[in-house]
C-alpha positions as CSV (number, residue, x, y, z in Angstrom):
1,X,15.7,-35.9,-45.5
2,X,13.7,-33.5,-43.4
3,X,14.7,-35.3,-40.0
4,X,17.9,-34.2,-41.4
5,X,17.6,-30.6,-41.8
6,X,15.9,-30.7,-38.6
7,X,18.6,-32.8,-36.9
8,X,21.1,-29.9,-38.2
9,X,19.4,-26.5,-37.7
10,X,18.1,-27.2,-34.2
11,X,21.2,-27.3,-32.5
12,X,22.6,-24.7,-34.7
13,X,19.3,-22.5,-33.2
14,X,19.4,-23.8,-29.8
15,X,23.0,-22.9,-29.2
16,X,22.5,-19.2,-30.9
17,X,19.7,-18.9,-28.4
18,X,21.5,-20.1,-25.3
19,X,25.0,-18.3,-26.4
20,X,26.5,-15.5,-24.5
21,X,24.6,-12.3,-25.2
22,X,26.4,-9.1,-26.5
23,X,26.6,-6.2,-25.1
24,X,23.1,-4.2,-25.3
25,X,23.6,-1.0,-27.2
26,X,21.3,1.1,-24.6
27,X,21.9,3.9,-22.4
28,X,19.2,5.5,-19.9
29,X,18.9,9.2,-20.7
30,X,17.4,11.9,-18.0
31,X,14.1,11.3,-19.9
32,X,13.7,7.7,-18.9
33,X,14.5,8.5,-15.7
34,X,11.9,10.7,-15.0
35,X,9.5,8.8,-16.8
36,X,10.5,5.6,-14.4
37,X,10.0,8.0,-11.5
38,X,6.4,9.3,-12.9
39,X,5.8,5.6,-13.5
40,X,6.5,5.1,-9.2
41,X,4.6,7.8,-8.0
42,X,1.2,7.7,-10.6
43,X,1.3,3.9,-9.3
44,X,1.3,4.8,-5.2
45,X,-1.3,7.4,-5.9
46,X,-3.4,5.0,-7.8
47,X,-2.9,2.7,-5.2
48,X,-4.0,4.8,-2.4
49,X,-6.7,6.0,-4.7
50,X,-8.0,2.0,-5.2
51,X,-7.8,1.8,-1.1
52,X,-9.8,4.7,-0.5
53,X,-12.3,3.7,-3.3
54,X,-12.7,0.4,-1.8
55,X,-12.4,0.8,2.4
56,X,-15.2,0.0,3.4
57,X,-15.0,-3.6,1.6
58,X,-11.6,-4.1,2.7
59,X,-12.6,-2.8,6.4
60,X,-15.9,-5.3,5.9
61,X,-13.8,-7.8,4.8
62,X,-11.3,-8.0,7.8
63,X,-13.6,-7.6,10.3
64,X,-15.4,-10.3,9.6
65,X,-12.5,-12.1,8.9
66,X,-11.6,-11.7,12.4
67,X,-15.2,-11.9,14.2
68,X,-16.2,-15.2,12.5
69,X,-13.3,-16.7,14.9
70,X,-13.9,-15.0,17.8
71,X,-17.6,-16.2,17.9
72,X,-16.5,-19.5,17.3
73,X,-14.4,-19.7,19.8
74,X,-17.4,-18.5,22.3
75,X,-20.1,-20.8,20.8
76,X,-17.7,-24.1,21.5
């Protein structure tokens, strides 16, 4: 009986899920545009805040990324 009910609902579920959606009752006010553009900008400036934190790693990092195979390259 349970393979039943099972056998039933789970179509019943799966097409709900997969149906067409309805239209979203949402709207963007000036607020949430302002907040998307304070989003943007804290996220540059925390960005170039993380690269200036960090430049001499990153610098570090591609230079000897780059004189590892220029060295090898003179050794052969």
């Amino acid at each position: 009986m349970l393979k039943d009910v099972a056998h039933t609902i789970a179509p019943q579920v799966g097409s709900e899920l997969a149906g067409p959606m309805r239209g979203a009752m949402a709207y963007l006010d000036p607020g949430s545009g302002s907040y998307l553009l304070q989003l943007l900008i804290a996220g540059a400036l925390g960005g170039l805040f993380a690269v200036r934190a960090y430049w001499s790693r990153i610098k570090g990092f591609f230079s000897g990324l780059f004189s590892r195979g220029i060295d090898d390259e003179e050794g052969d």
